[in-house]
C-alpha positions in Angstrom: 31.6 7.2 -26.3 33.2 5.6 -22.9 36.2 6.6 -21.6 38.2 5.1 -18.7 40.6 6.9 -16.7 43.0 4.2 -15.0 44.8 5.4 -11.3 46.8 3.6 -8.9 43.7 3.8 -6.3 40.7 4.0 -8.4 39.5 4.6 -11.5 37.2 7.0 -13.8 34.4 5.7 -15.8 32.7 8.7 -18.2 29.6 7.3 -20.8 26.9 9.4 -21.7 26.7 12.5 -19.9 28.0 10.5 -16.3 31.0 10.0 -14.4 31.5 7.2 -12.3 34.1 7.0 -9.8 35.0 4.0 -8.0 37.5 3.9 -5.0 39.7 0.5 -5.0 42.5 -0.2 -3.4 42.4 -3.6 -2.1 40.9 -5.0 0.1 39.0 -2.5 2.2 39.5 0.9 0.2 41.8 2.2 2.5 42.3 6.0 1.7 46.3 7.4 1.6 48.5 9.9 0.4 48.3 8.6 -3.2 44.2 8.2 -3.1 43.2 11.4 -1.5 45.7 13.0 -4.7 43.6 11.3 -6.9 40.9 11.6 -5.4 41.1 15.6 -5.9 42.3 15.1 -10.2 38.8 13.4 -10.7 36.7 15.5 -8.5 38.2 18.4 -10.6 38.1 16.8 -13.8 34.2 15.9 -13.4 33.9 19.8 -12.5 35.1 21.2 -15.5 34.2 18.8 -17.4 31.1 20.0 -19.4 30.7 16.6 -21.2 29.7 15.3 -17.3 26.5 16.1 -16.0 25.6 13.7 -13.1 28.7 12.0 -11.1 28.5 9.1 -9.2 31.2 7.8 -6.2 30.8 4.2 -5.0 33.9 1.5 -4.2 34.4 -1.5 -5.2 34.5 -4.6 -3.1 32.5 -5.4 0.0 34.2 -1.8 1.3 33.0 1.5 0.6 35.9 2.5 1.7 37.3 1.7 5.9 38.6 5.4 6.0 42.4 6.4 6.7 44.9 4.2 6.3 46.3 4.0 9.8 48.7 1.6 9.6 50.1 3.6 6.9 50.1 6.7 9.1 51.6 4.6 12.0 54.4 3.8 9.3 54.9 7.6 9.3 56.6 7.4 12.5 57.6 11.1 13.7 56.2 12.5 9.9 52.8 10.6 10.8 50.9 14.1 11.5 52.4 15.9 8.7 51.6 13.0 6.5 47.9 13.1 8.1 47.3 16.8 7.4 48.4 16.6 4.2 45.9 13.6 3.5 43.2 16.0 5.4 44.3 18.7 3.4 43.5 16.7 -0.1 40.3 15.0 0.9 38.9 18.7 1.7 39.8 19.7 -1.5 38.5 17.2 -3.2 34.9 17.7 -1.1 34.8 21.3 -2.1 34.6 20.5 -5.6 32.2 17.4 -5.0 30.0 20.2 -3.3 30.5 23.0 -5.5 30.5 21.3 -8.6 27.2 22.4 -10.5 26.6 18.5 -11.2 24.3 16.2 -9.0 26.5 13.8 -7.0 24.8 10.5 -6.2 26.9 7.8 -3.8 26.6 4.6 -3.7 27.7 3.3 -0.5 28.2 -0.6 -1.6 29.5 -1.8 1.9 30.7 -0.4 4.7 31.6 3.1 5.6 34.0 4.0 8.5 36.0 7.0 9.2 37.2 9.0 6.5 34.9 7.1 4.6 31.9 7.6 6.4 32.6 11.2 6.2 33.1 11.0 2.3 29.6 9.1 2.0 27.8 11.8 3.5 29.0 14.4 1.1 26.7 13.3 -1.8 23.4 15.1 -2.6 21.9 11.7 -2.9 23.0 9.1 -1.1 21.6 5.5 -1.7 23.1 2.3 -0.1 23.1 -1.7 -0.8 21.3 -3.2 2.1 24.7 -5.0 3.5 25.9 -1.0 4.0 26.9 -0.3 7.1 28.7 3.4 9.2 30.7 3.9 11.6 32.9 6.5 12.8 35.6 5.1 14.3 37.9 7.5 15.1 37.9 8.4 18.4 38.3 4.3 18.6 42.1 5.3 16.9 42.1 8.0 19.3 41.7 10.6 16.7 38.6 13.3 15.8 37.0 13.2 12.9 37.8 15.3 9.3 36.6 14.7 5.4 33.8 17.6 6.4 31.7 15.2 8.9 31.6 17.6 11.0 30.0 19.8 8.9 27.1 17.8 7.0 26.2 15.3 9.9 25.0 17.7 12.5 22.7 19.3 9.3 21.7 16.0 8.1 21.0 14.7 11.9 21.8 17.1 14.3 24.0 17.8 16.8 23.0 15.3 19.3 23.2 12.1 17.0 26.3 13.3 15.7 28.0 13.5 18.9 26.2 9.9 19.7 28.2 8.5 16.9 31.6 10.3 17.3 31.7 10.0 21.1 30.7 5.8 21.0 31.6 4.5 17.5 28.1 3.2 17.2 28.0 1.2 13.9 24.9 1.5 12.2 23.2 -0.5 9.1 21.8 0.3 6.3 18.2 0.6 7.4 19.3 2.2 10.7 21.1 5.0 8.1 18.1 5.4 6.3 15.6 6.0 9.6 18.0 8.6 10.5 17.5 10.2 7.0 22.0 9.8 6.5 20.7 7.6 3.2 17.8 8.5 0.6 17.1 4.9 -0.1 18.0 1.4 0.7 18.0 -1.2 -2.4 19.5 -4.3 -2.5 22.9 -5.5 -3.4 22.5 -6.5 -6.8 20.4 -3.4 -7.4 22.7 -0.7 -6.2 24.5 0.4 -9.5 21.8 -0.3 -11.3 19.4 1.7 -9.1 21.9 4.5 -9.1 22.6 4.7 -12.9 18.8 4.7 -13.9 18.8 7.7 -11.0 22.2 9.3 -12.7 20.8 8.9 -16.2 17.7 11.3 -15.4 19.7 13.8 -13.8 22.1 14.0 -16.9 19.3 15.0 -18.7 18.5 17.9 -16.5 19.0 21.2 -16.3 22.6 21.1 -14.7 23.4 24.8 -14.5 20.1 25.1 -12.2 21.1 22.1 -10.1 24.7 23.6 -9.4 22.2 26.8 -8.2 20.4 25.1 -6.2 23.1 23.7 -4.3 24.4 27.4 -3.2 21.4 28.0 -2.1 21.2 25.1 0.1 24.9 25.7 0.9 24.0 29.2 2.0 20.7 28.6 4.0 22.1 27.8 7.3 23.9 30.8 7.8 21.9 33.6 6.0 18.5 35.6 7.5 15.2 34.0 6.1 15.0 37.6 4.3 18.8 37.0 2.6 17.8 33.7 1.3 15.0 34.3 -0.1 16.7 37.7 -2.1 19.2 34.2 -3.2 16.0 32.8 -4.3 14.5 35.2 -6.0 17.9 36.4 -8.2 18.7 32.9 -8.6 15.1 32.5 -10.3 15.0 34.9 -12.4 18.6 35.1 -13.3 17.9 30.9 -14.4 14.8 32.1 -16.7 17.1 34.5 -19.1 19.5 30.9 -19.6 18.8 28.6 -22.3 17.7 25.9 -20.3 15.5 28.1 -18.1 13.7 29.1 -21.5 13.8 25.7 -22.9 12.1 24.6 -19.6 9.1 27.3 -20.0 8.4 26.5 -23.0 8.4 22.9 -22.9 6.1 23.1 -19.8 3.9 25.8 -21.7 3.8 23.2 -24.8 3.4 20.1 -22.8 6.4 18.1 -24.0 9.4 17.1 -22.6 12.4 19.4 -22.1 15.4 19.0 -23.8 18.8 20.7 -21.6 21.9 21.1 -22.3 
């Protein structure tokens, strides 16, 4: 069964066990009020869903998405920085449930990436991109500093010192430049993004999702715990996955040679 969720800025695909999200508002994804809103429904919806089990964000278009709508915020006039917050204040909330949700994200960045959008590309646990893919920061360019957690995954994705490289001089890098600094898991090309990303999507769903959502507190956790606290995570996190259902299935399947079968 496929269903299709229809909203003014993009739209919900969920068929067998995956939910697809796709940004698209015309013509470069730019992200608003209205977006960022919806942005937060789905991200919550794919959560609590327990018919999802993998989720995938992509955009349509030759944009991933180009990040904040700034003529939109230059519209605002005097309410520009209250409007701004408030956009900040949704696109956080709608990366704390991408990152907290027990389910494997996977984006595909199908274009390019600036800004806001950048940021949002970086939140996946896999990222793979189309070989016309291309980042950039862009917003000290607006005259602005960056938000949508950037500041937060890039440094522990590529340290401190490329992150500042790419704030500081709005370097725009391409696909293949992404991948050598380890910011994408794979490059593919055009054609084969979706398809690359479904087949990867499709073998996730069929995986133990309540370990995967454990798994991501524990790498949520490791930068800022002793190596003796994370491994007592480890070790209760272990055991505590053997007593589930899926933790048993998984023994015994491996014990009988034959494929698992989670739920």
């Amino acid at each position: 069964m496929t269903t299709t969720s229809e909203y003014a800025t993009l739209h919900l695909t969920i068929a067998d066990s995956i939910a697809i999200i796709t940004l698209d508002r015309p013509k470069v994804n730019g992200m608003n009020i209205t977006m960022m809103k919806e942005l937060v429904v789905v991200a919550k919806k794919c959560a609590e869903d327990d018919n999802v089990r993998a989720v995938i964000l992509t955009g349509s278009g030759a944009f991933f998405s180009a990040g904040g709508d700034v003529k939109a915020m230059a519209a605002g006039g005097d309410d520009a920085s209250v409007i701004l917050k408030e956009m900040a204040d949704n696109i956080h909330e709608a990366i704390s449930s991408f990152a907290r949700m027990s389910k494997p994200v996977i984006v595909g960045v199908n274009g390019m990436a600036a800004g806001g959008g950048f940021s949002l590309a970086m939140i996946g646990d896999i990222v793979i991109a189309g070989e016309s893919a291309s980042f950039t920061m862009a917003y000290t360019a607006a005259g602005l500093t960056p938000d949508g957690s950037s500041t937060y995954f890039l440094p522990r994705i590529i340290g401190v010192r490329k992150t500042m490289e790419l704030i500081l001089t709005n370097r725009k890098l391409s696909a293949m430049e992404a991948l050598d600094w380890h910011m994408v898991n794979q490059v593919v090309p055009d054609d084969q993004l979706m398809p690359t990303v479904m087949s990867l999507a499709s073998k996730l769903a069929q995986g133990p999702t309540d370990a995967y959502g454990e798994i991501k507190k524990l790498m949520h956790s490791t930068y800022s715990n002793s190596l003796e606290d994370q491994m007592e995570l480890e070790g209760q996190a272990i055991s505590e996955r053997l007593n589930t259902p899926n933790g048993k299935e998984g023994v015994k399947a491996f014990s009988e040679k034959r494929k698992p079968k989670f739920i």
